[in-house]
C-alpha positions as YAML, in Angstrom:
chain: A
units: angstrom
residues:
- id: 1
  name: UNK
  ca: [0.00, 0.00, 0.00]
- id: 2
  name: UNK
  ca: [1.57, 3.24, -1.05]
- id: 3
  name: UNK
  ca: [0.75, 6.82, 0.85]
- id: 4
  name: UNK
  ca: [0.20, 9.67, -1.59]
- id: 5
  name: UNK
  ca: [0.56, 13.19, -0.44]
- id: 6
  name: UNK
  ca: [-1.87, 15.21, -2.86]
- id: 7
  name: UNK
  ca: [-4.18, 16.11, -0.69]
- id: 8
  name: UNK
  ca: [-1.37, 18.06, 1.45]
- id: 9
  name: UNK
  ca: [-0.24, 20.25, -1.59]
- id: 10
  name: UNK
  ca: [-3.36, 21.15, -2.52]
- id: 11
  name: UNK
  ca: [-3.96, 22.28, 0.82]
- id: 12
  name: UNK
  ca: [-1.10, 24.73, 0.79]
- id: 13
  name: UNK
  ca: [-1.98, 26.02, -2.76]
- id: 14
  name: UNK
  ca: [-5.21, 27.23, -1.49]
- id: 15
  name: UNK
  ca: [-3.54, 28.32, 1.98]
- id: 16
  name: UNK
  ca: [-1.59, 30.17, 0.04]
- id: 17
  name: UNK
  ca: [1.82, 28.45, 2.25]
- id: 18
  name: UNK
  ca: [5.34, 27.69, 0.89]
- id: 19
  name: UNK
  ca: [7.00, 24.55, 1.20]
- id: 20
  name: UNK
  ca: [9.72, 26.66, 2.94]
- id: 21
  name: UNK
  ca: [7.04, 28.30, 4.72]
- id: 22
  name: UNK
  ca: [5.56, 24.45, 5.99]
- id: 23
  name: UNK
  ca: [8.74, 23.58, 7.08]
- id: 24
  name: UNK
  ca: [9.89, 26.42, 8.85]
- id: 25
  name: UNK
  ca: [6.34, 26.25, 10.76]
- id: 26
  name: UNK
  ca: [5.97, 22.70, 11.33]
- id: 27
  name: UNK
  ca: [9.76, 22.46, 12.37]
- id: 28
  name: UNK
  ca: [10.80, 19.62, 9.53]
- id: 29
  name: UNK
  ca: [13.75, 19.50, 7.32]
- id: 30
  name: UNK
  ca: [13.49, 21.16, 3.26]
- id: 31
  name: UNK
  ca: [14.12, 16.98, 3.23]
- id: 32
  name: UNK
  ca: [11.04, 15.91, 4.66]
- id: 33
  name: UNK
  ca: [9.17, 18.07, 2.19]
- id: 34
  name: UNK
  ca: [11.09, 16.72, -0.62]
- id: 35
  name: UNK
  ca: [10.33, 13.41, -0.05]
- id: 36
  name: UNK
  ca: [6.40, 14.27, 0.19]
- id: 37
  name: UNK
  ca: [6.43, 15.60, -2.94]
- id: 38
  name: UNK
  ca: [8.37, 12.04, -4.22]
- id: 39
  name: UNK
  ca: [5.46, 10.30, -2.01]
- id: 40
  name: UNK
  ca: [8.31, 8.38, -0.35]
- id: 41
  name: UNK
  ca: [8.02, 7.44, 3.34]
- id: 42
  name: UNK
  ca: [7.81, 9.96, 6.16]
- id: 43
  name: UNK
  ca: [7.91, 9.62, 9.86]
- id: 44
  name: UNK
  ca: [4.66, 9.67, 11.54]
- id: 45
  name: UNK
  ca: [6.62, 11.99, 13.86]
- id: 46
  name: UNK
  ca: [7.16, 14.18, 10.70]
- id: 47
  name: UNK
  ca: [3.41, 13.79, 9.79]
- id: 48
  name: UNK
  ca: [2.07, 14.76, 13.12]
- id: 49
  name: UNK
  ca: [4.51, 18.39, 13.34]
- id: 50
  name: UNK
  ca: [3.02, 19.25, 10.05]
- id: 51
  name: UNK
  ca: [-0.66, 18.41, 11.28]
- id: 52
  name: UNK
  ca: [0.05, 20.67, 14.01]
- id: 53
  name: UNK
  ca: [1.55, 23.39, 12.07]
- id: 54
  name: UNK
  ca: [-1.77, 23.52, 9.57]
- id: 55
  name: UNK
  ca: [-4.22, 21.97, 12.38]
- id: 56
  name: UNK
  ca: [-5.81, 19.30, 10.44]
- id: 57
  name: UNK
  ca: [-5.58, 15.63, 10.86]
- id: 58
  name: UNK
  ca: [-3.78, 12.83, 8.71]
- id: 59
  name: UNK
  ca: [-6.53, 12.19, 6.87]
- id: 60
  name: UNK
  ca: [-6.42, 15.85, 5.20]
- id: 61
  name: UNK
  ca: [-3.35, 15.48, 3.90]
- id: 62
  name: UNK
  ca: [-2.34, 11.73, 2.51]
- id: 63
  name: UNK
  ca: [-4.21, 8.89, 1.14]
- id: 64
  name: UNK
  ca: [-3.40, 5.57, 0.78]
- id: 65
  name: UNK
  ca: [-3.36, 3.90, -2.52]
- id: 66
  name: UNK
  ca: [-3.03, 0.67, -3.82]
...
């Protein structure tokens, strides 16, 4: 089962948020962000900052996918 991050992006497009801007806020490495975009693993720990930082749950920003 692979995690897709879409739903995340689209969230900052219409929050109007950088991916510098997420990162500096949730306190994750330009890294982290970089391997959201590539839809590559993440730390939940990772996952959870950024919910924090844009107060939403997991399920507003990733789906999983067959």
């Amino acid at each position: 089962m692979a995690v897709k991050y879409d739903k995340l992006f689209h969230m900052l497009i219409d929050k109007k948020i950088s991916n510098a801007q997420l990162a500096e806020k949730a306190g994750v490495s330009a890294n982290i962000i970089t391997r959201l975009k590539r839809d590559q693993y993440v730390a939940m720990e990772s996952i959870e900052k950024i919910c924090h930082a844009l107060n939403c749950g997991v399920d507003d920003i990733l789906d999983f996918t067959k």
